[in-house]
C-alpha positions in Angstrom: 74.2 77.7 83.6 71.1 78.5 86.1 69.3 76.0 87.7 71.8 72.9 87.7 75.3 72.2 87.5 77.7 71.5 84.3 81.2 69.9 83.7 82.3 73.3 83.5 80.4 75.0 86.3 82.3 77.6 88.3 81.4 78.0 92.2 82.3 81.7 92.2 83.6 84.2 89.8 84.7 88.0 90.1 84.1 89.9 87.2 86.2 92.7 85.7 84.9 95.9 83.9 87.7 96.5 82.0 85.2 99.8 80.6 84.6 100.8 83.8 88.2 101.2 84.6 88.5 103.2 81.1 85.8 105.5 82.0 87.2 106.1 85.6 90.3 106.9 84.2 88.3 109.6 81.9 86.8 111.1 84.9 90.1 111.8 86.7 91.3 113.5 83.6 88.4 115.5 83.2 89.5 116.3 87.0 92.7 116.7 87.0 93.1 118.5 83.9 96.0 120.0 82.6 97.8 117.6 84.5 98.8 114.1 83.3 97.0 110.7 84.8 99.1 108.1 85.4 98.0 104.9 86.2 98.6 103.0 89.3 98.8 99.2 88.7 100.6 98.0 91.9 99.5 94.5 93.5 98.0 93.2 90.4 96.2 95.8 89.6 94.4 95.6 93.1 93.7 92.4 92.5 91.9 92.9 89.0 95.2 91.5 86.9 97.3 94.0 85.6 97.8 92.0 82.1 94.5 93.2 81.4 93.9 96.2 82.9 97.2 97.8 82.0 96.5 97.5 77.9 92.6 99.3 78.8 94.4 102.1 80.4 97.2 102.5 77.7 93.7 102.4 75.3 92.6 105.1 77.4 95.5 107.3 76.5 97.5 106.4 79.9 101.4 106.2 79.4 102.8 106.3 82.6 101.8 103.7 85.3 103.4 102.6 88.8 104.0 99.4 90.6 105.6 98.9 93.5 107.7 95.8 93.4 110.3 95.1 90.7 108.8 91.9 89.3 105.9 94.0 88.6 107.5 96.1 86.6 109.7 93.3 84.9 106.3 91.6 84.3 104.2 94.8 82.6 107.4 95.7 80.6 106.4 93.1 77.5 102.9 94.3 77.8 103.6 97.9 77.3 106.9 98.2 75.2 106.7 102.1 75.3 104.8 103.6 78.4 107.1 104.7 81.3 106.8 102.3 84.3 107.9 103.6 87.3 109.0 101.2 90.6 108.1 102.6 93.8 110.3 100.6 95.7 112.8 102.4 94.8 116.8 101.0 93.0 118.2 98.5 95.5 121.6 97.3 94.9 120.7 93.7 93.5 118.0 95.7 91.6 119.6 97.8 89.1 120.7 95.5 86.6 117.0 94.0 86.2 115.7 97.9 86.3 118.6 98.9 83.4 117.9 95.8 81.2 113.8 96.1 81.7 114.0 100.2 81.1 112.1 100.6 85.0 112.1 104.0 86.3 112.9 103.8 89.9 111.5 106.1 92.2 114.4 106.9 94.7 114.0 107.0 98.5 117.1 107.9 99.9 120.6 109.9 98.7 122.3 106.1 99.0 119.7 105.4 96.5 121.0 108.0 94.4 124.1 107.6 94.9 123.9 104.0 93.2 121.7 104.9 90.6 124.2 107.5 89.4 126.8 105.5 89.7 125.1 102.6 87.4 124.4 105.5 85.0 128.2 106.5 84.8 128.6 102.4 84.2 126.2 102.1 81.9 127.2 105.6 79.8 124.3 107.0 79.5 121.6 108.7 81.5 119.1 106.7 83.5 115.7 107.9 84.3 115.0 109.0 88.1 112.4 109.6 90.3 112.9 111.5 93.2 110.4 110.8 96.1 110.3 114.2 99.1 108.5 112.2 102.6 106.2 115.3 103.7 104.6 113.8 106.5 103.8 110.1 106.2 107.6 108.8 107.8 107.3 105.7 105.6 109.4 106.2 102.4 111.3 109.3 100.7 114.1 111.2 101.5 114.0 112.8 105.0 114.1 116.7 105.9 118.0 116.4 106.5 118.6 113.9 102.9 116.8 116.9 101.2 118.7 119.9 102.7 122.0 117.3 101.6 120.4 117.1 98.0 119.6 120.7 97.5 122.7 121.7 98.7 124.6 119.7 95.7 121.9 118.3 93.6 124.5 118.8 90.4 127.1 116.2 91.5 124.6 113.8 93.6 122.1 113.6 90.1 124.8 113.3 88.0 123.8 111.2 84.7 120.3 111.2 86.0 117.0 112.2 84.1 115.5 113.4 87.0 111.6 113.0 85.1 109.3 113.1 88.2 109.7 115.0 92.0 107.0 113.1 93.7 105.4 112.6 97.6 102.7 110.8 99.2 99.5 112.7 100.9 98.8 110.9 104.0 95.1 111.6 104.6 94.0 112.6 101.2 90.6 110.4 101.8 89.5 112.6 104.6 88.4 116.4 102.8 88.8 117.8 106.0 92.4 116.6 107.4 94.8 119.4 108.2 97.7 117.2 107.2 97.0 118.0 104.0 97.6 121.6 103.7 101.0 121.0 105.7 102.1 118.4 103.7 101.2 120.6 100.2 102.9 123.3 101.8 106.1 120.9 103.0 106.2 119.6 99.0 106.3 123.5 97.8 109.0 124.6 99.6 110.8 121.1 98.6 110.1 121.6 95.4 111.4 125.2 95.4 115.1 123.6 96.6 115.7 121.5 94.0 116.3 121.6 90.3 113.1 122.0 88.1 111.4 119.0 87.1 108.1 117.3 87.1 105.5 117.5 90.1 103.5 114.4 91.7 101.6 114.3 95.1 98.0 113.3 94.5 96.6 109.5 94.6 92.9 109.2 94.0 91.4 111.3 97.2 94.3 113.9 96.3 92.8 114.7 93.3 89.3 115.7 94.8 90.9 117.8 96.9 91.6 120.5 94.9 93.7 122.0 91.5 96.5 123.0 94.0 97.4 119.5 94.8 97.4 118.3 91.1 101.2 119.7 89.9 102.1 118.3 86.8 100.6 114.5 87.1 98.2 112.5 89.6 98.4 109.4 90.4 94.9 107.6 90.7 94.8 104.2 92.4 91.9 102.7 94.1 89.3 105.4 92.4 90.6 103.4 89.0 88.8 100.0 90.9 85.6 101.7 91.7 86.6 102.5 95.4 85.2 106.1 96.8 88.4 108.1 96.9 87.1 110.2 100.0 84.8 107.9 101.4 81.6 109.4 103.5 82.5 112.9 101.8 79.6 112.5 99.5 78.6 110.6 96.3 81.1 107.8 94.6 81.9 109.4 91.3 83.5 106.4 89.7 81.9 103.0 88.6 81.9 99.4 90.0 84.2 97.5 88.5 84.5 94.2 90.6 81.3 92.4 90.8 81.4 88.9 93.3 79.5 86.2 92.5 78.9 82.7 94.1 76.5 80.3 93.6 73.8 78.5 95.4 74.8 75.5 96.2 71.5 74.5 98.4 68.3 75.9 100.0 67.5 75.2 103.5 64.8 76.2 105.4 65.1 76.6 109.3 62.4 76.8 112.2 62.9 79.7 114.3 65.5 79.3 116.6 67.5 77.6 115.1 71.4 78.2 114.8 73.5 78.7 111.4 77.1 78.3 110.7 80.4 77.3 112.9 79.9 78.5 116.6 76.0 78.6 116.7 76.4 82.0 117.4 73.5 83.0 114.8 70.2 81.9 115.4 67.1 82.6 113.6 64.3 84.9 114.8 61.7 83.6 112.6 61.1 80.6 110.1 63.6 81.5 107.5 64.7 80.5 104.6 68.6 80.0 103.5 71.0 80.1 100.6 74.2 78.2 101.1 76.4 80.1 98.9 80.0 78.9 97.0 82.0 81.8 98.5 83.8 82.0 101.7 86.8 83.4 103.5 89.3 81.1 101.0 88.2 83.4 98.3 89.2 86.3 99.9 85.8 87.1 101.7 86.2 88.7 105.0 85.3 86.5 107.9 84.5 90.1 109.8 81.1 89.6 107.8 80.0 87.3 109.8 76.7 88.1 111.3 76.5 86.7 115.1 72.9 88.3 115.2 73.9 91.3 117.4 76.8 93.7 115.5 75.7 95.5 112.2 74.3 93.0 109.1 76.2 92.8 105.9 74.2 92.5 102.8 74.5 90.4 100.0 72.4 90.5 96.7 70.0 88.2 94.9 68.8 90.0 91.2 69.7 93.1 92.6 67.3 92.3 96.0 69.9 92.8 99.3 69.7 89.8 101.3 71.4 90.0 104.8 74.2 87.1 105.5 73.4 84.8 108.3 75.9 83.2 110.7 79.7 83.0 110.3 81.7 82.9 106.7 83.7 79.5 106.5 86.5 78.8 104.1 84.0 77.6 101.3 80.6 78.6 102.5 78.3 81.0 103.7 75.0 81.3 104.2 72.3 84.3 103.5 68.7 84.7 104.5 66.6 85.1 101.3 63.2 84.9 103.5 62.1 87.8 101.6 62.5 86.2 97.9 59.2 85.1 96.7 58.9 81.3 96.8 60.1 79.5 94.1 62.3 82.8 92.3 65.5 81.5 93.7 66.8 77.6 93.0 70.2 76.0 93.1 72.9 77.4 90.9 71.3 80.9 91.1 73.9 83.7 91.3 74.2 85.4 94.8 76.4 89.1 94.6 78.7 89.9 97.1 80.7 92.5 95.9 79.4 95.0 92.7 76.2 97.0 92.3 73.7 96.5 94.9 76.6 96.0 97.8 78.8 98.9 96.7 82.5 98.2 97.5 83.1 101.3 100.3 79.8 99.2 102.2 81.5 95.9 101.9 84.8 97.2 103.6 83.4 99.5 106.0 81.0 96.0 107.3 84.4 93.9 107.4 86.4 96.8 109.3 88.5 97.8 106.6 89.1 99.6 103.3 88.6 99.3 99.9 91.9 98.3 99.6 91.7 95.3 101.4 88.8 93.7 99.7 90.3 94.0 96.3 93.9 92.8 97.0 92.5 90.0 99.6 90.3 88.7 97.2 91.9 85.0 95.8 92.9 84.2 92.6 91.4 80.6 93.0 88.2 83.4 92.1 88.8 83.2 88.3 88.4 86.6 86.7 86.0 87.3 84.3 86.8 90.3 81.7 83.8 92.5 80.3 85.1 95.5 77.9 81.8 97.1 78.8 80.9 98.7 82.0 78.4 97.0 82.3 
């Protein structure tokens, strides 16, 4: 409802593009093809819900997807009775009955890993599905240089009762085009790959897929591109579509003589007779306080019927304020949307304004934001 308030009014709102999603999953199959596209669901889906963004993708033709905890996986299992769902986290102890009983893939990350998922294949009597993750580079997870040599060297005992259905690693700097630590780490997943039994490939995410058909293998692994974030950010145009749009509402309209301060701290003040927009969205909803604008460090944007309006003075918990000066009088009145996140302030601007990545933003965004679902992209 524009222009007042209603029993059911909502203060802010994110909306989802659940055909935006579909479509950017097209894309990366049109760019990775041969090779399969899995779908990465982790954290929620980045924060868009993965109870409704995981049945899109399986609409889409998707029928492998990744999370990384187990509860994720437990969760998505109902969802999607018959897709492969693969736990990055690996098979701890006190995890493999929930990953037998739910029929999780676990992606393994050490030979003790192993070791216990074979074993709970020789209890259960029958083979178990197994993912097998190589670290090339990053140092995080995967099995080191030395728990590789050890698995090539007797890969028949150690995988014993095993499916071994995916040998996968993780590209460290796939959003920079230009990093050398790519080419090592392809090379490092070759030779790995050339040590162990035959099976299939993984090591691109999103950026990992614009890099080339040689980092592709047998199935990619898009994550943030699915969300609308630039998988290679500053190398060129964003090929997929917005699918988060953040919208608050104007509470009030203020206008301010010049000089005048704005927000906690007074450390904004205004240059000129302005006019502002107390919005419903602030740092509770998981909107960056690093957007602040103290007058002196770069201005983030916000957006009033697709018009970018700067912010002015510090995000609060519940609040903020943007200058909409340059509205013509009398266009913008309480309970008008103001965008913070979709269209007119692409997501890679937002996050490189608060200091960090595209990541971020989605996941931090709160779930007291309720999530409005569009099948359209639009």
């Amino acid at each position: 409802m524009v222009g007042g308030m209603s029993k059911d009014f909502e203060a802010a709102w994110l909306t989802v593009r659940l055909g935006a999603i579909a479509a950017n999953y097209r894309t990366f199959r049109g760019l990775a093809a041969p090779a399969a596209v899995a779908g990465v669901v982790k954290a929620d889906a980045y924060g868009m819900g993965a109870a409704m963004v995981a049945p899109r993708l399986a609409d889409a033709g998707c029928d492998t997807f990744f999370v990384a905890r187990l509860a994720e996986g437990v969760a998505l299992r109902p969802i999607l009775p018959k897709a492969r769902i693969l736990v990055l986290d690996g098979a701890q102890p006190d995890a493999v009955p929930a990953l037998i009983a739910n029929r999780l893939t676990p992606v393994l990350n050490s030979l003790a890993e192993i070791a216990a998922w074979s074993a709970a294949a020789t209890a259960a009597r029958h083979r178990l599905e197994a993912a097998v993750h190589i670290d090339t580079g990053m140092n995080r997870l995967g099995l080191s240089q030395p728990e590789l040599s050890d698995l090539a060297a007797g890969w028949r005992k150690r995988l014993a009762g095993l499916e071994l259905v995916l040998l996968m690693s993780h590209l460290a700097s796939a959003d920079d085009a230009h990093a050398k630590q790519n080419g090592a780490q392809l090379s490092r997943f070759r030779t790995a790959l050339a040590m162990l039994p035959p099976a299939p490939a993984s090591l691109a995410s999103s950026g990992g897929i614009l890099l080339g058909k040689e980092y592709h293998f047998d199935l990619v692994r898009p994550g943030i591109g699915l969300y609308g974030g630039h998988p290679q950010p500053g190398h060129g145009k964003n090929p997929m579509q917005a699918v988060a749009v953040l919208t608050g509402r104007v509470l009030q309209l203020r206008r301010i003589d010049k000089g005048e301060a704005v927000g906690y701290g007074a450390t904004f003040r205004a240059k000129r007779p302005s006019m502002l927009a107390t919005v419903a969205l602030g740092y509770a909803d998981g909107v960056r306080r690093a957007l602040s604008n103290d007058g002196k460090s770069k201005v983030a944007m916000a957006a009033f019927a697709g018009s970018r309006v700067p912010i002015a003075g510090r995000i609060s918990m519940d609040l903020m304020s943007v200058d909409v000066s340059a509205i013509p009088a009398g266009r913008i009145r309480n309970g008008d949307e103001v965008e913070l996140l979709g269209d007119a302030v692409p997501l890679d601007e937002v996050a490189e304004a608060a200091g960090t990545n595209a990541y971020e933003i989605l996941t931090g965004l709160a779930r007291r934001v309720p999530r409005h679902y569009v099948s359209a992209d639009q």
